[in-house]
N, C-alpha and C positions, 0 to 999 in steps of 0.2 A: 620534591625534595632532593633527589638523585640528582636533580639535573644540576642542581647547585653545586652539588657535592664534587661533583666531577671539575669544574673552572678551579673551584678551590685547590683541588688537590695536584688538579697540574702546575697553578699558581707555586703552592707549595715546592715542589719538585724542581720547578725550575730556577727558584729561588735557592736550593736545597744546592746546587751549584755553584752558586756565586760567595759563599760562602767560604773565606779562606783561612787556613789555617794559624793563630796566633804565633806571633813571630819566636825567635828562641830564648830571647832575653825575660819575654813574659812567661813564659813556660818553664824556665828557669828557677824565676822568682817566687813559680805559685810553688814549685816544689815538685813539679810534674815528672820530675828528670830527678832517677835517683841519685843519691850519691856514689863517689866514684870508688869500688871497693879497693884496698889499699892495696890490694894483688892483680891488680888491671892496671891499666892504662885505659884512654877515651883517647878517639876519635872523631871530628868531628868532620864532614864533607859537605862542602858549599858549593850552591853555582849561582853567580849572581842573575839579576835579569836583563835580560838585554835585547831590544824591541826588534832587532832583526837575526833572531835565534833560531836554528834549525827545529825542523819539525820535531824532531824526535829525542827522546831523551835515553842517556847513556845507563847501562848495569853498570855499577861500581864495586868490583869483585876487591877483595883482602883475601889473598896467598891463594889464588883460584877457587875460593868462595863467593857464590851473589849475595852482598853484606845491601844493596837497596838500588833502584831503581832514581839518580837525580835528577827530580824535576827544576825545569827553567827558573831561577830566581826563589832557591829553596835551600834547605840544610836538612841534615840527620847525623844522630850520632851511634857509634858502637863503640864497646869495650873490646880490648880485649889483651891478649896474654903481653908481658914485658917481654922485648926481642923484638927481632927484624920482621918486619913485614913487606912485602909487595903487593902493591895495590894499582889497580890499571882498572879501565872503563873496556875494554873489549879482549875476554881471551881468545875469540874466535880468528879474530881479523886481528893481531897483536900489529902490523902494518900500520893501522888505521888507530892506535891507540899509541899512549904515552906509557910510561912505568914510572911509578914513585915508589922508590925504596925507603923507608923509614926506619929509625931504630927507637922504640919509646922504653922507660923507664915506667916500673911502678908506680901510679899515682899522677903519671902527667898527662898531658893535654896538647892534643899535635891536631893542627886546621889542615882540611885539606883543601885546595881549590879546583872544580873541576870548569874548565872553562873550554869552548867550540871554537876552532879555527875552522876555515873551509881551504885547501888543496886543491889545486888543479893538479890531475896527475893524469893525464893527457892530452895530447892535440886536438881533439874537440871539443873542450872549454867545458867537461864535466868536471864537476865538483863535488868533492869527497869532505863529508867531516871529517874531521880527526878532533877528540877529545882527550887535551892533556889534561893531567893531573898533577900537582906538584904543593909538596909543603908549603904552607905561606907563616913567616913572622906571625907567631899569637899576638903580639902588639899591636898589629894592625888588621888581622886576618877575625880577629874577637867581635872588634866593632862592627865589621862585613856580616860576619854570620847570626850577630844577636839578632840585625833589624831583617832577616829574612825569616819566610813562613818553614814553622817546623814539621819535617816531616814524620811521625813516628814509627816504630819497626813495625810496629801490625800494617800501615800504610804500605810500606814496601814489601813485607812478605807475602800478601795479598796479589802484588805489581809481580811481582816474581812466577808466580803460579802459571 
């Protein structure tokens, strides 16, 4: 009986992988995402996908906070206070990163895009990510972020640890 138990269970598990997160517009719709309280603003941070994308994926810090960890071809959202914020993918290596400054109002709704360039930044043809970030139009930055897989904050605060 054991011995069955065990193919199933790895069966299980490896399936238990391929399993991908419901995109944001469904997640939305079920209600899963509370609503925005009228003393916040939302945030919401995308990276699309893209089949020859660096390994690794970027912290995407708000005001030198880690607000979540973006994976390849994904979104996540935060709240948070009206006023200026600064948000960049790398405080360590600020070099190797972008800066989006934003100004939100109570109640709105600002996309962020964080997309992978590579740099050659010297004579040996090494190659450096740099991940910008920058506001995108909600007009068209809405329909990019709905049909990608949502990531939620327990997701990232976990990826942070």
């Amino acid at each position: 009986m054991i011995v069955r138990i065990i193919p199933l269970a790895l069966t299980l598990l490896a399936l238990g992988g391929c399993i991908q997160a419901p995109p944001l517009a469904q997640v939305q719709s079920a209600g899963a995402i509370p609503p925005l309280p009228a003393d916040q603003a939302r945030l919401y941070v995308f990276r699309n996908y893209r089949a020859s994308g660096p390994p690794d994926d970027p912290v995407v810090y708000i005001d030198g906070k880690p607000a979540g960890t973006i994976m390849l071809g994904s979104v996540f959202e935060r709240d948070v206070a009206p006023g200026a914020h600064i948000i960049t993918t790398d405080l360590r290596h600020p070099a190797d990163a972008e800066i989006a400054s934003v100004a939100v109002a109570p109640g709105s709704t600002t996309y962020l895009a964080v997309d992978d360039n590579f740099v050659n930044d010297d004579t040996q043809a090494s190659r450096v990510v740099v991940f910008s970030i920058a506001p995108i139009d909600p007009r068209f930055a809405r329909a990019q972020a709905e049909r990608l897989p949502f990531q939620p904050a327990a997701d990232h605060e976990a990826a942070l640890r």
